[in-house]
C-alpha positions in Angstrom: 0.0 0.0 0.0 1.3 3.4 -0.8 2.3 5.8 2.1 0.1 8.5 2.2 2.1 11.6 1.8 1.8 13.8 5.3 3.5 17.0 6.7 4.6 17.4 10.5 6.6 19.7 12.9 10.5 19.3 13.2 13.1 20.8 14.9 16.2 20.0 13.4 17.5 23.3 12.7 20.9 21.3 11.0 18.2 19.0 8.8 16.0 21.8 8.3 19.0 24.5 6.8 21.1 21.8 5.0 17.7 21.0 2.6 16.9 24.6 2.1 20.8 25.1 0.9 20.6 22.3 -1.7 17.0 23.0 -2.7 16.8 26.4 -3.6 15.7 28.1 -0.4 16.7 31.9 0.7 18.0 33.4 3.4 14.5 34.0 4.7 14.1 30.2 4.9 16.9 29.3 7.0 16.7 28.9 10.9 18.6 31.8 12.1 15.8 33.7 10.6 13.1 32.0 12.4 15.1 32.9 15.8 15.0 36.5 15.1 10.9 36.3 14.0 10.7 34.8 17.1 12.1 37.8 19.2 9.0 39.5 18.2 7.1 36.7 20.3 5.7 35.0 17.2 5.5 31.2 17.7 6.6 29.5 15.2 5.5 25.8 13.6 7.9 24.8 10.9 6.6 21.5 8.8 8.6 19.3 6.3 7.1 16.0 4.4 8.9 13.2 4.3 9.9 10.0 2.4 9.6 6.5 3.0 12.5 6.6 4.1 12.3 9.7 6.5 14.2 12.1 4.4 13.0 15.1 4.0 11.6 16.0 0.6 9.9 19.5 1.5 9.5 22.3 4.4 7.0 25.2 4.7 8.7 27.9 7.7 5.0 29.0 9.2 4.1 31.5 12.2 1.0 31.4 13.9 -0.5 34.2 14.1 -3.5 35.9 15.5 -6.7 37.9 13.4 -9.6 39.9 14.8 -10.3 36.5 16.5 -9.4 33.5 14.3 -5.6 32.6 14.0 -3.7 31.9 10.8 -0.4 30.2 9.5 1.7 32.7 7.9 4.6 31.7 5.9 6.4 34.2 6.3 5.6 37.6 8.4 8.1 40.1 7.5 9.6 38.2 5.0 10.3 38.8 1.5 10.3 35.6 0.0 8.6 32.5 2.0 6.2 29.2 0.9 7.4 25.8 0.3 10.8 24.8 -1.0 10.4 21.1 -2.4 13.0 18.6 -3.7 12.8 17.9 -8.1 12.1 14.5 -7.4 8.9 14.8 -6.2 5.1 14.6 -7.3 4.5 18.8 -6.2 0.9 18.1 -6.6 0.8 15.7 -4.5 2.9 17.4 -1.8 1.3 20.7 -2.1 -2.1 18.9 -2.0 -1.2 17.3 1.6 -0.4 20.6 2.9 -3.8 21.9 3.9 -4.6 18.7 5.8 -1.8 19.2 8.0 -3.6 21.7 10.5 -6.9 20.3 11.7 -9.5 23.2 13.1 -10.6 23.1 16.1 -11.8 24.5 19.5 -8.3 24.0 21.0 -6.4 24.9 17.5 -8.8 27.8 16.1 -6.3 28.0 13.1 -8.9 28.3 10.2 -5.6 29.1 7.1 -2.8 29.1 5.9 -1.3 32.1 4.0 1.4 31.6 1.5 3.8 34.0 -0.2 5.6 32.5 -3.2 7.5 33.1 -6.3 8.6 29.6 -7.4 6.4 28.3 -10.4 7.2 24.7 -8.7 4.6 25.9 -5.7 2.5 28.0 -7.9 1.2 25.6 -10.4 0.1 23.0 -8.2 -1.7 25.5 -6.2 -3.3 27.4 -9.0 -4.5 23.9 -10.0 -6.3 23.1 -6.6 -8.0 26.3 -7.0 -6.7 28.4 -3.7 -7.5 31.8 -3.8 -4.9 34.1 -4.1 -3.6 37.8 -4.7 -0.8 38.4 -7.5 -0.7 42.2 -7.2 3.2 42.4 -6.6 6.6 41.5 -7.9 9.8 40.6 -6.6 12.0 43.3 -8.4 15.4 41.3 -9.3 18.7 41.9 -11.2 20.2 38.7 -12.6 23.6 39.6 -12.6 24.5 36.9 -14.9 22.1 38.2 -17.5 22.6 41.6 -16.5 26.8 43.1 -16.2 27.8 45.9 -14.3 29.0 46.9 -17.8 25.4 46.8 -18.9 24.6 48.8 -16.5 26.8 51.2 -16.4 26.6 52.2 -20.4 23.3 51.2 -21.2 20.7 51.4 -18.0 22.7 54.4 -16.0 22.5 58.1 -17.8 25.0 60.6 -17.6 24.5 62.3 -14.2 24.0 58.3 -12.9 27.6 57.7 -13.8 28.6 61.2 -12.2 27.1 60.6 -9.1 29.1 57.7 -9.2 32.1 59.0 -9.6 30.9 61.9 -7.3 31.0 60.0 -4.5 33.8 57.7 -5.0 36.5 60.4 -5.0 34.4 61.5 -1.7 33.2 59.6 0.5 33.9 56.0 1.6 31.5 52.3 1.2 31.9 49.3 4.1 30.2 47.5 6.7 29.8 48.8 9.9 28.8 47.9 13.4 28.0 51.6 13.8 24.7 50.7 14.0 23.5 54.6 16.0 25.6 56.3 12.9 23.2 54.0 10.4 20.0 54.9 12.6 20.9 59.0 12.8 19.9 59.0 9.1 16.5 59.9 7.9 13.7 57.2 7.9 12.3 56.5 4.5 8.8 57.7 3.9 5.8 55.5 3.8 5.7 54.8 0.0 9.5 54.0 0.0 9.1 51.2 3.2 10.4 47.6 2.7 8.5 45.0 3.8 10.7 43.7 6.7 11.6 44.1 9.8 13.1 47.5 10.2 14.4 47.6 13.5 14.9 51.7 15.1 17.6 50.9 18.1 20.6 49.8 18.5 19.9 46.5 20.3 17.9 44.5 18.0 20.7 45.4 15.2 23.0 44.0 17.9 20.1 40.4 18.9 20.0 40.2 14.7 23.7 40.1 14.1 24.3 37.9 17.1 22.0 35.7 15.5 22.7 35.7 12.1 26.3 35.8 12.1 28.2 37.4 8.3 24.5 36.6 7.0 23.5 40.6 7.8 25.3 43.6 7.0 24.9 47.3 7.7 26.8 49.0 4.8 27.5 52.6 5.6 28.8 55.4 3.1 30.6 58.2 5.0 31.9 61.4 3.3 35.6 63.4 4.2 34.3 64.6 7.5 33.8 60.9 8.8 29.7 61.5 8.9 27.6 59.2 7.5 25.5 60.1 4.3 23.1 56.7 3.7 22.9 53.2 4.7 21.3 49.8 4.1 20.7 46.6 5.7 21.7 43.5 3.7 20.6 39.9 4.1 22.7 37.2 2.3 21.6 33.7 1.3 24.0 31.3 2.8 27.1 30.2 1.3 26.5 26.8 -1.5 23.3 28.0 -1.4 21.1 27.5 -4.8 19.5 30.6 -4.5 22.9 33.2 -4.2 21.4 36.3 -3.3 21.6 39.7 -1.8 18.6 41.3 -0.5 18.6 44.6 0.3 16.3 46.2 3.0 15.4 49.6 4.5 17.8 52.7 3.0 18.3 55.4 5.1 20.4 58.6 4.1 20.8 62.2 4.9 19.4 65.0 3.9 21.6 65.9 1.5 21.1 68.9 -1.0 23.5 67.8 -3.6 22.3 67.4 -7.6 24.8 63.8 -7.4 22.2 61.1 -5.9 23.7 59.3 -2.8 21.1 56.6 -3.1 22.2 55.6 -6.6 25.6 55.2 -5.5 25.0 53.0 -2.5 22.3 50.6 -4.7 25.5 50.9 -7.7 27.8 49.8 -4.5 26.1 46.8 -3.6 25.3 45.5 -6.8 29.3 46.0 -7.6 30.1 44.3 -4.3 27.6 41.1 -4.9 29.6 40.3 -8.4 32.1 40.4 -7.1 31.7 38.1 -4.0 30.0 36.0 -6.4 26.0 36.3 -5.8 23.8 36.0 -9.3 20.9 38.3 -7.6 20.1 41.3 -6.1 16.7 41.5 -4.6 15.4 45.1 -3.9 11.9 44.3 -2.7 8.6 43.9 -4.1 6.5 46.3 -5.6 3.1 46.3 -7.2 3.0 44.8 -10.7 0.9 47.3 -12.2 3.4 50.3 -11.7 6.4 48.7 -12.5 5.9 49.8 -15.8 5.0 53.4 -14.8 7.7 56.1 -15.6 5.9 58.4 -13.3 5.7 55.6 -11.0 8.6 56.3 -7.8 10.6 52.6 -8.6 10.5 53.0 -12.4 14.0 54.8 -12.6 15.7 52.1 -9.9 13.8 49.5 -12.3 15.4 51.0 -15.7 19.0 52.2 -14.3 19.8 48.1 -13.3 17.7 46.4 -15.7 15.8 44.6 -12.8 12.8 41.9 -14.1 10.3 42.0 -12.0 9.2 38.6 -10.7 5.5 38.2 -10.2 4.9 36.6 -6.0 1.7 35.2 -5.4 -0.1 35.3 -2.0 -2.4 32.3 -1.5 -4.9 31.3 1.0 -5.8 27.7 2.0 -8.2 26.7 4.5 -7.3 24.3 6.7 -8.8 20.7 7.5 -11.9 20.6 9.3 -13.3 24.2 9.4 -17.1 24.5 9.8 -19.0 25.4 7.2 -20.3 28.7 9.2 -16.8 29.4 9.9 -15.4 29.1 6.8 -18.5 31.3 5.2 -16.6 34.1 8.2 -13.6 33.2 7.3 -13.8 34.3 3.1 -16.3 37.3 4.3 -13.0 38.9 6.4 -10.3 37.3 4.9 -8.5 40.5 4.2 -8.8 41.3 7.4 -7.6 38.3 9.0 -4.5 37.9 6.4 -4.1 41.4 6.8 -2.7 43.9 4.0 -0.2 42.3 1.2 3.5 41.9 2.5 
């Protein structure tokens, strides 16, 4: 008789990390990152679905997480790219198909979803086919830096006062890492409409908890002019080394209020493009974005889109019920399911 195919908790953080490294999986996958999600006092319930054999063959990272009332699995809060990561040499319908069934509703585990960001056609065409709702609004804005050169980039996607600014600022002012984190935090906050969608921590300490945690994974690149103050900053997460994946992803910019006509922001984005060629990363993640304006020139991305050739990579957001929710329930549940998943991250 053939095994029927089931998902449960584990807590092999060593297991867990070595199959998201060969399969594919980013730094938002790997255990470390769960540890700092759970400084925010999220509880986490990490699942993987196993072989015959026991080996793993796919993992879903999830976080329970509380609505107006009901409670939902959310893979992942403040995470840019999250959902399954599954082995080629598996049936993904089948898999993907199991996953619902996992969670069983009830009075003592109110959990009535599952919400699932995703970007891998390996998860999205199997759940497309079983007919979960979901929300495709925004895209992953990439550059494929084997498809795309700094070369190309710098003669063919960068204008003239791109390159001077460039230049501008090289001859200047100087690019690292820092553990400065207070000379990073002094800079001005991004406005609303330029927010990441991550954790953006505003003191010193949780800078401090996440490097402690995640080791030469995080890095808080600082550019400081001649005077030794700081004029902008980023945080950047790095998948882990072998890994599939081989990206940078860069979070919350911060810079100061400079009046200068030579853009500090395009030099720090030009800075760590250079610097992930050159340590040998194929992509640079700089968030997601909704589809629709991506093509926009008046829309406030279009120009960081154009300058580094970056494809924007549709994520979908899908909702599954889980096993066992009452029918009155589940009529609640897809009357305020916006409400419960909450707004698109």
């Amino acid at each position: 008789m053939r095994k029927r195919t089931e998902w449960s908790e584990t807590s092999d953080p060593k297991e867990w990390d070595d199959f998201v490294t060969r399969n594919g999986g980013s730094f938002f996958h790997l255990w470390a990152w769960r540890r700092v999600l759970e400084e925010s006092g999220a509880r986490p319930s990490y699942l993987a679905c196993r072989d015959a054999g026991g080996n793993m063959v796919a993992v879903c990272p999830f976080f329970n997480l509380a609505g107006k009332s009901l409670h939902y699995l959310d893979s992942l809060p403040d995470s840019r790219t999250a959902g399954p990561i599954l082995s080629d040499q598996v049936d993904a319908n089948d898999i993907i198909g199991a996953l619902p069934k996992t969670v069983k509703f009830s009075f003592f585990n109110p959990v009535v979803a599952m919400r699932i960001k995703t970007h891998l056609d390996q998860v999205i065409g199997p759940m497309r086919a079983l007919g979960f709702p979901y929300d495709a609004t925004r895209g992953l804005y990439v550059v494929d830096l084997e498809e795309k050169t700094l070369d190309d980039i710098w003669n063919n996607g960068f204008k003239k006062h791109d390159r001077q600014a460039v230049k501008y600022y090289e001859q200047l002012s100087t690019f690292g890492f820092t553990r400065k984190y207070g000379d990073f935090l002094g800079l001005s906050r991004p406005t609303q409409k330029y927010q990441f969608e991550i954790v953006d921590p505003t003191n010193a300490g949780f800078i401090e908890t996440m490097k402690n945690i995640l080791g030469d994974l995080i890095e808080v690149a600082l550019v400081t002019g001649s005077d030794g103050l700081a004029l902008a900053g980023f945080f950047m997460l790095l998948d882990p080394p072998g890994s599939q994946s081989r990206g940078v992803h860069l979070l919350t910019i911060r810079h100061a209020p400079l009046r200068n006509i030579h853009s500090v922001v395009t030099f720090v984005n030009w800075k760590a493009v250079s610097w992930a060629r050159e340590n040998g990363y194929r992509y640079v993640d700089f968030g997601s974005y909704p589809i629709d304006r991506s093509s926009d020139p008046n829309y406030v991305f279009f120009p960081l889109k154009t300058k580094f050739g970056i494809k924007v990579t549709p994520r979908f957001k899908f909702t599954i019920p889980t096993a066992s929710v009452p029918y009155g329930i589940a009529r609640r549940f897809n009357r305020t399911i916006h409400q419960i998943t909450g707004a698109d991250t």
